[in-house]
C-alpha positions as CSV (number, residue, x, y, z in Angstrom):
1,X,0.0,0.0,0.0
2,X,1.4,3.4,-1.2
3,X,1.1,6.3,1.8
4,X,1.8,9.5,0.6
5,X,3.2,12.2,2.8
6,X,1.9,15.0,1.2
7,X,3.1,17.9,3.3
8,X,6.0,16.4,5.1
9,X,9.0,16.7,4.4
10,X,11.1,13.6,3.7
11,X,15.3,13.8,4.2
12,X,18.2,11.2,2.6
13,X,21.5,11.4,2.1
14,X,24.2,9.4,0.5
15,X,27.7,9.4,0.7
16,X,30.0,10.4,-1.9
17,X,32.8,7.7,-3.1
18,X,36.9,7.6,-3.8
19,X,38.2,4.8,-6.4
20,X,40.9,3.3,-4.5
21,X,41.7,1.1,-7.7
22,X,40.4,0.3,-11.3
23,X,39.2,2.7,-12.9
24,X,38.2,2.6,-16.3
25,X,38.8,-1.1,-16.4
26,X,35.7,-1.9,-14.5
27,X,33.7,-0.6,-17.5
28,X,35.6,-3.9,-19.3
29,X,34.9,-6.4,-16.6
30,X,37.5,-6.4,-14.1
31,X,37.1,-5.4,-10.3
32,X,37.4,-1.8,-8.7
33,X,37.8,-1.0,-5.2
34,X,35.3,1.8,-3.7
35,X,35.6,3.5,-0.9
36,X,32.4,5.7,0.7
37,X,33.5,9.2,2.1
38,X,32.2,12.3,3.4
39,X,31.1,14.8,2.7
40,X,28.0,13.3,1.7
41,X,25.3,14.7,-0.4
42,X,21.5,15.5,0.7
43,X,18.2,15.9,-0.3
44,X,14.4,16.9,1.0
45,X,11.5,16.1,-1.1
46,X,7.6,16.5,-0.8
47,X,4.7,15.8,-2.4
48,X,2.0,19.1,-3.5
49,X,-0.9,19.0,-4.9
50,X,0.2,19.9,-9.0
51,X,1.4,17.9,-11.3
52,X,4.9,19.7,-11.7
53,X,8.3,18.2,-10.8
54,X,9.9,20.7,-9.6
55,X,14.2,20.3,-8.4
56,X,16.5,22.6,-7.3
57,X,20.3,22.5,-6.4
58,X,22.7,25.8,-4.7
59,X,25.2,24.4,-7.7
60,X,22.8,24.7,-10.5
61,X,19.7,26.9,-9.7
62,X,16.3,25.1,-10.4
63,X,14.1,23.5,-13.1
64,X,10.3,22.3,-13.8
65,X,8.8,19.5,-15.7
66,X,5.0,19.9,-15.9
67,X,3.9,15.9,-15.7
68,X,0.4,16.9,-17.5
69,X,1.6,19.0,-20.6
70,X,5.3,18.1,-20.7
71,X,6.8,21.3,-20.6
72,X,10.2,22.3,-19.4
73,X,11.6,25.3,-17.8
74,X,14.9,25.9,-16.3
75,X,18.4,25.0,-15.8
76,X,19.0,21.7,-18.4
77,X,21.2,20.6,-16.1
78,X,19.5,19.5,-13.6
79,X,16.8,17.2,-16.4
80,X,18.4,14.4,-15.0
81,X,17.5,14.8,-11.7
82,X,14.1,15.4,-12.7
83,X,13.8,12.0,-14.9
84,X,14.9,10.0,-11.6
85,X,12.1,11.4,-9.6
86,X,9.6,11.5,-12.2
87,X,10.8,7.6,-12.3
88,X,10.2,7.5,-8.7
89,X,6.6,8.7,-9.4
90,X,5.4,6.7,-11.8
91,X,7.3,3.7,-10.0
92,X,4.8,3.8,-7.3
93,X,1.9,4.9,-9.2
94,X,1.7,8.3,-8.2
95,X,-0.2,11.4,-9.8
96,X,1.2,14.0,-7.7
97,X,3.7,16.6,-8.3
98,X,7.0,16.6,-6.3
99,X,9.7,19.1,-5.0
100,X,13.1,18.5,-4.2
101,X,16.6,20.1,-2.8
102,X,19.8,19.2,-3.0
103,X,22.3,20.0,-0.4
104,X,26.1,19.7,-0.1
105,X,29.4,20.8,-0.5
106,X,31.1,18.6,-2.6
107,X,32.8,19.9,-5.8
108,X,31.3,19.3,-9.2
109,X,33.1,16.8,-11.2
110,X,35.5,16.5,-9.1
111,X,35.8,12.4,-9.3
112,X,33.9,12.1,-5.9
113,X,30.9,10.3,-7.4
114,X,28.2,13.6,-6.2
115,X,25.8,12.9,-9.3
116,X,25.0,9.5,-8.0
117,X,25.3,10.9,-4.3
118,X,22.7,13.2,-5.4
119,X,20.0,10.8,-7.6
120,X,20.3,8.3,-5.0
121,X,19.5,10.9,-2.1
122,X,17.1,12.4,-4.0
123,X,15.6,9.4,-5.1
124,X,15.7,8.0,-1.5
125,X,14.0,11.5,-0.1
126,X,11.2,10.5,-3.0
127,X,10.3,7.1,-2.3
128,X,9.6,8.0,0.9
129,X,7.9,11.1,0.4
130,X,5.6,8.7,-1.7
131,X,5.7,6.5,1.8
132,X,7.5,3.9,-0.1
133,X,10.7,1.9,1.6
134,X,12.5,1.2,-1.7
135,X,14.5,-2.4,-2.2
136,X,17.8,-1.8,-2.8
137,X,17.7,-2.6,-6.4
138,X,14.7,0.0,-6.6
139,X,16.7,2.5,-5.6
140,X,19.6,1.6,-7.5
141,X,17.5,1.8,-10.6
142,X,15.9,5.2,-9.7
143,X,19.4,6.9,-9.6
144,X,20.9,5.2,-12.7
145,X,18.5,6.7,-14.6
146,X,20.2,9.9,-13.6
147,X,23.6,8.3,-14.2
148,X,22.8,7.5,-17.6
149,X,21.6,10.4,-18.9
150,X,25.1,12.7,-17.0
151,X,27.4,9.5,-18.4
152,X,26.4,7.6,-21.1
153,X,27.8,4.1,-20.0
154,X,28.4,4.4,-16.5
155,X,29.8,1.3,-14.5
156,X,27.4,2.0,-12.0
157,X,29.6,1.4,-9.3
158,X,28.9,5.6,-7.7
159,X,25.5,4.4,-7.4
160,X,26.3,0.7,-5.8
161,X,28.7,2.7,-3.1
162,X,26.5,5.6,-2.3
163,X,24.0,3.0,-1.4
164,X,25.5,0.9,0.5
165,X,28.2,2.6,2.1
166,X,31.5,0.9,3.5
167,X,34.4,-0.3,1.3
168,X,33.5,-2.5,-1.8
169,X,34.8,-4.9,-4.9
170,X,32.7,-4.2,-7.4
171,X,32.8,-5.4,-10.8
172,X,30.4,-4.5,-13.6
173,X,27.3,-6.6,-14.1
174,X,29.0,-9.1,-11.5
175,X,28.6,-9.7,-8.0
176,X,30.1,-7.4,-5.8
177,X,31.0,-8.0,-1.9
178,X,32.1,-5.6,1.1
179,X,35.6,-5.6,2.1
180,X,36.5,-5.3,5.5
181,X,39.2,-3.1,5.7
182,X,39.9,-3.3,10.2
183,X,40.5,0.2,10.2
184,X,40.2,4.1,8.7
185,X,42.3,4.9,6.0
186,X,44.0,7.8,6.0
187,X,43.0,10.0,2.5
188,X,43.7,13.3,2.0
189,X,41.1,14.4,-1.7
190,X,42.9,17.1,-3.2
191,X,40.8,18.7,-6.1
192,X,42.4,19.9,-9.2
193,X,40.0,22.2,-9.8
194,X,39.6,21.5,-14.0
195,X,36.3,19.9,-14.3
196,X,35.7,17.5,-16.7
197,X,33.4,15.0,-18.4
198,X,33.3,11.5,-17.2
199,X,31.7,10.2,-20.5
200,X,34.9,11.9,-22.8
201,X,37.2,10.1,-20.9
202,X,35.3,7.2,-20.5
203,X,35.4,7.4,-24.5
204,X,39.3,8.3,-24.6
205,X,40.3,5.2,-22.7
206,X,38.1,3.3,-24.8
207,X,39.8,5.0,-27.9
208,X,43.3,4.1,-26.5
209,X,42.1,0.2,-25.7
210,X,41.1,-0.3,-28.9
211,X,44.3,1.4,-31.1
212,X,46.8,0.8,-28.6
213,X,47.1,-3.2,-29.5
214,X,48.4,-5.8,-27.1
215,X,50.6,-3.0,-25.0
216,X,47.2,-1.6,-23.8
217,X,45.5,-4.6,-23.5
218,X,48.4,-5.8,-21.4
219,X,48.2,-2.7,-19.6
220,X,44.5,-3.2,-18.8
221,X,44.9,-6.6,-17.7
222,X,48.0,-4.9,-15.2
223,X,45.2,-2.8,-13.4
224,X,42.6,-6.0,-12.8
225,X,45.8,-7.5,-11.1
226,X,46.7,-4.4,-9.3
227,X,42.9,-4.2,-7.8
228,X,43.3,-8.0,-7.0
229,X,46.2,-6.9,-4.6
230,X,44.9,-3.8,-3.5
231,X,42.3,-6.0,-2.1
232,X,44.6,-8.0,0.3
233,X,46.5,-5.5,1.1
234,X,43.3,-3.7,3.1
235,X,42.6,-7.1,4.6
236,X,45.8,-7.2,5.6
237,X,45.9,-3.3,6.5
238,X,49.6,-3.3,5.1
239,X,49.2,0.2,3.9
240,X,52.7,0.8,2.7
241,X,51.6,-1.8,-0.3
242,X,48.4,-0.1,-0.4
243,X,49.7,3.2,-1.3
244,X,52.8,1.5,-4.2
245,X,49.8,0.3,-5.8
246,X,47.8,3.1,-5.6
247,X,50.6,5.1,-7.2
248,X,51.3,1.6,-9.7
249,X,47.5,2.3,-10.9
250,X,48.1,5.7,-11.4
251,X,50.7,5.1,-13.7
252,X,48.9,2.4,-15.7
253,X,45.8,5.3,-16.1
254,X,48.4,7.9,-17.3
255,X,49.3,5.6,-20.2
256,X,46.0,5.9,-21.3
257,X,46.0,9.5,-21.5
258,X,43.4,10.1,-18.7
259,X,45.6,12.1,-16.4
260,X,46.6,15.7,-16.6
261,X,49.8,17.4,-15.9
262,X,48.1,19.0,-12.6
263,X,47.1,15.1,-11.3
264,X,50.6,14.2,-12.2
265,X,51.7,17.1,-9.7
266,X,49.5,16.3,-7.2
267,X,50.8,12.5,-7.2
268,X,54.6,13.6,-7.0
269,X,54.0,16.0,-4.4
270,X,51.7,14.1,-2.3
271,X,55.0,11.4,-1.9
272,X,57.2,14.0,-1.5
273,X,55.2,15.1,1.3
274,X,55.2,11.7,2.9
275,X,52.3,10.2,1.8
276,X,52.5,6.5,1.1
277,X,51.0,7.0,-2.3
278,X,48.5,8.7,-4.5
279,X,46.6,8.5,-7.6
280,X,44.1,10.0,-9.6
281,X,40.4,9.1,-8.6
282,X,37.5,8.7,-10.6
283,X,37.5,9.1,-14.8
284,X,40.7,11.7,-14.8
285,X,40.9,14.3,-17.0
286,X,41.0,16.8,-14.3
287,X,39.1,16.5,-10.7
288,X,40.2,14.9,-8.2
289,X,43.1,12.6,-6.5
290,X,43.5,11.0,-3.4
291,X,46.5,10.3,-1.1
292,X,47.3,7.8,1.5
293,X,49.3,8.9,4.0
294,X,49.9,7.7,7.9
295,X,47.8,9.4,10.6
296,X,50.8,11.7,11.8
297,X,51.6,13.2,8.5
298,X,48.4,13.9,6.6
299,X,48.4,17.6,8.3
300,X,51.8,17.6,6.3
301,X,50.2,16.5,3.2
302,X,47.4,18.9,3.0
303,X,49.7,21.8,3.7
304,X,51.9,21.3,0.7
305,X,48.6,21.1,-1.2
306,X,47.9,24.2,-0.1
307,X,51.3,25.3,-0.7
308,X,51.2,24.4,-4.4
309,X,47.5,25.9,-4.8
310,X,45.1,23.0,-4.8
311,X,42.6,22.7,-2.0
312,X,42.2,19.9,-0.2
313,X,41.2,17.6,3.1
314,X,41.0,14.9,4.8
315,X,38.5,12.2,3.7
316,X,36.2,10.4,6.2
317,X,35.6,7.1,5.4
318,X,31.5,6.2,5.7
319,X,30.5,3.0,7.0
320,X,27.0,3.7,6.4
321,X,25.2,4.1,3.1
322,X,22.3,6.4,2.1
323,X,19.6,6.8,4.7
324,X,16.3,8.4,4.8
325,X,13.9,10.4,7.7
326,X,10.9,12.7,8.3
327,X,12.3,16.2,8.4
């Protein structure tokens, strides 16, 4: 039975995401390793009494989608936001209109994963505004419509982490499992500041793949066998492997042409600094990379960041996954 909430006010957020390892190859099969952080991204959502759609985002400003005639108004950007909760709506059989905010502070394409932080939390704050508890898989399907429509061919794996939170092995169409990683990791996200689209340089690896003969498809099958180690070493928490292979997988990414001369920086300096390694995260081209550094010298690390002019902080790993409430 559907209960709507008209009137209330109905909350979710969902964490935002680091690739600790495989990008890019997970689109051909092969296992990545996620990680959840904060800052995470929010949403509220409520029913009214129309039959307009209406989102709106500080970032992007707001837009309209009348469900009756069809029209559109406002910023383009934010059309995919309105497809996953129009796809909420007609999910659960509901005539009503729907308004919805999105909150946080998380750069745009930055590599942190805030599209899917943001259809999932709005998707999430629309279910249940509806008075639906979505499945897992519902809600997973609600915000990949988003996802689709910002990235083409995503993996899907921003969607799988900012719903369930924690550290994870994901692979593409596959079955993916939790890793237990015993302790925090100590990140430091330092954002480039060049944004970038994750659907050119999903396209530009692709492009390199496919001219770049058996060298590349060596390389590709280098980064699968990276994650695979990646993987023991957090079981293991040996992080001095942890951060060689982050830096090993940042190298393999650069061959494909997906890094930039400012994520190259960033990686040098970051070891220079002490960390234990770094790498790009997310599709490259410009946003964001991540370092791993010990407790005692990640203060030193985001200084020299700042030093160099690229903002940065620490990253808080999230256990938890998206979760909703009444406002």
């Amino acid at each position: 039975m559907v209960t709507e909430m008209r009137g209330g006010i109905c909350s979710a957020e969902a964490p935002t995401k680091i690739i600790l390892s495989g990008e890019h190859s997970v689109v051909y099969g092969y296992p990545a390793i996620v990680l959840a952080v904060e800052p995470k991204v929010r949403a509220e959502a409520r029913l009214t009494d129309d039959t307009v759609i209406r989102i709106s985002s500080g970032h992007l400003g707001l837009a309209e989608y009348n469900l009756g005639s069809g029209d559109f108004k406002g910023e383009r950007r934010l059309l995919p936001a309105l497809e996953v909760a129009r796809h909420v709506l007609e999910t659960c059989g509901c005539r009503s209109g729907l308004t919805a905010e999105t909150f946080g502070e998380v750069p745009v394409a930055a590599g942190m994963g805030s599209s899917a932080s943001a259809f999932v939390s709005t998707a999430l704050a629309a279910f249940r505004a509806v008075g639906i508890e979505p499945s897992k898989a519902q809600l997973v399907d609600a915000a990949m419509v988003g996802e689709k429509l910002v990235h083409g061919r995503p993996s899907g794996v921003d969607v799988e982490i900012a719903v369930s939170g924690g550290a994870m092995r994901y692979i593409k169409g596959g079955e993916s499992r939790r890793i237990e990683t015993g302790a925090d990791l100590p990140l430091v996200v330092v954002n480039t500041g060049l944004e970038r689209n994750t659907g050119d340089m999903v396209e530009k690896f692709r492009s390199g793949l496919e001219s770049g003969g058996e060298e590349k498809r060596r390389l590709l099958e280098a980064m699968g066998s990276i994650t695979g180690k990646m993987e023991a070493a957090l079981g293991g928490m040996d992080l001095d492997l942890v951060g060689r292979l982050m830096t090993a997988n940042h190298c393999v990414l650069s061959c494909f042409g997906v890094s930039v001369p400012p994520l190259d920086r960033i990686v040098a300096e970051s070891i220079m600094a002490g960390a234990l390694g770094a790498k790009l995260t997310g599709a490259g081209g410009g946003g964001s990379a991540i370092a791993l550094a010990r407790p005692d010298l990640v203060s030193k690390v985001v200084h020299r960041m700042d030093q160099i002019g690229f903002k940065s902080f620490p990253a808080k790993f999230s256990r938890d996954g998206a979760r909703g409430w009444m406002s």
